[in-house]
N, C-alpha and C positions, 0 to 999 in steps of 0.2 A: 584358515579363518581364525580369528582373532577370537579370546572368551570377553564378551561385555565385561565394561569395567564395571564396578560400584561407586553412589556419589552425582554431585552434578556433569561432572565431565564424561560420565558414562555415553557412548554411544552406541546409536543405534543399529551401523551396519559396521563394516570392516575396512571400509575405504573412504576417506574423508573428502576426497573431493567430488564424488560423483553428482548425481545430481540433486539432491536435497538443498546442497551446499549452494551450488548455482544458483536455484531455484530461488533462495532464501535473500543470494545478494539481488538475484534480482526484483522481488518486493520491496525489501532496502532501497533502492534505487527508487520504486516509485513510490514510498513513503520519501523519499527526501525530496519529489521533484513535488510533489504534493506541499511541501511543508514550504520549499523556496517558492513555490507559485501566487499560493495564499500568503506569503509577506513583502513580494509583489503588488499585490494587490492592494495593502495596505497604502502605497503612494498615490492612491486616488482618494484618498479621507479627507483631505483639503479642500479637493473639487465635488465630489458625489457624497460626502457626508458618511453617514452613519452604512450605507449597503454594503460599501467595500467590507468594514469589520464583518458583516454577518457573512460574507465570501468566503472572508481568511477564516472564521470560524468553520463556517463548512469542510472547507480543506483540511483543517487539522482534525475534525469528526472525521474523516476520511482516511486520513493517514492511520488514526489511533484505532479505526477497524482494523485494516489492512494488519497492525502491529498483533491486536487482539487474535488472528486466525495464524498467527506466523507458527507459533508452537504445535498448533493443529496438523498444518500442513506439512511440515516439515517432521513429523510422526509419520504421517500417512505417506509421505515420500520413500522415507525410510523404511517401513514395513512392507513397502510395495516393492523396493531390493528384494531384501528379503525374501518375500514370496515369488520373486519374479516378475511382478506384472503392477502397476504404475496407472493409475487414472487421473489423468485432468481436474484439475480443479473449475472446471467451467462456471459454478457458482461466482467463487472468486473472480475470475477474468470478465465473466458480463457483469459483476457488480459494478466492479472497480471502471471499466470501461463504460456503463453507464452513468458513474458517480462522475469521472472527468465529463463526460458531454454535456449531464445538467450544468456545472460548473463552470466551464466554457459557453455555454450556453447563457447562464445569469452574468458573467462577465460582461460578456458584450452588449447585454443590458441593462448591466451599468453603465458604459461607457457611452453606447451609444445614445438609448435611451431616456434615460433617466437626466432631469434637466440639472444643469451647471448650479453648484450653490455657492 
C-alpha cells in the first residue's frame, strides 16, 4: 500500500478507481442532468411566464446541494476502504430522489396546469 501523499492531490485510499471514484461520477451525472433539466425548463418562459424560472431555480438549489455533500461523501467512501466496511448514503439518495419527484411533479404543473399567457 501506498504512503498518503501531502497537498491537495493527497489521497485517501491506494487505488484510484474503486469506488469513491465511481460514486463521485456518478452524482456528477445527476448534478448535470439536474442542471440540463432545469434549462429545459426555461423554453416554457414565453408560454407559462415567470414558474418555469422558479423550476430552473429549484434544480440548480438542487444540483448545488448535491455538489455541497460531494466532498463529504467521498471522504466517508474512502475511509470506509480503509476500514473495510462502506455505508449508503441513504440520506443523499431519498433526498435527491425526492427533490426530482417534487420537481417533476411542479413541472407538470406547469405545463399542464397552470393557464397559457
Amino acid at each position: 500500500m501506498h504512503a498518503p501523499q501531502d497537498g491537495p492531490d493527497r489521497r485517501l485510499h491506494a487505488d484510484p478507481g474503486l469506488q469513491p471514484e465511481r460514486t463521485t461520477l456518478a452524482w456528477n451525472r445527476t448534478m448535470l442532468a439536474l442542471v440540463v433539466a432545469g434549462l429545459l425548463l426555461l423554453r416554457w418562459v414565453p408560454r407559462h411566464g415567470w414558474a418555469p424560472l422558479l423550476l430552473t431555480l429549484l434544480t440548480l438549489v438542487t444540483a448545488l446541494v448535491i455538489a455541497a455533500g460531494q466532498a463529504r461523501r467521498y471522504r466517508r467512501s474512502a475511509r470506509g476502504i480503509e476500514d473495510g466496511r462502506i455505508e449508503a448514503d441513504a440520506v443523499g439518495v431519498l433526498g435527491t430522489t425526492a427533490a426530482v419527484a417534487v420537481l417533476g411533479a411542479l413541472a407538470l404543473v406547469v405545463v399542464v396546469a397552470l393557464p397559457v399567457g
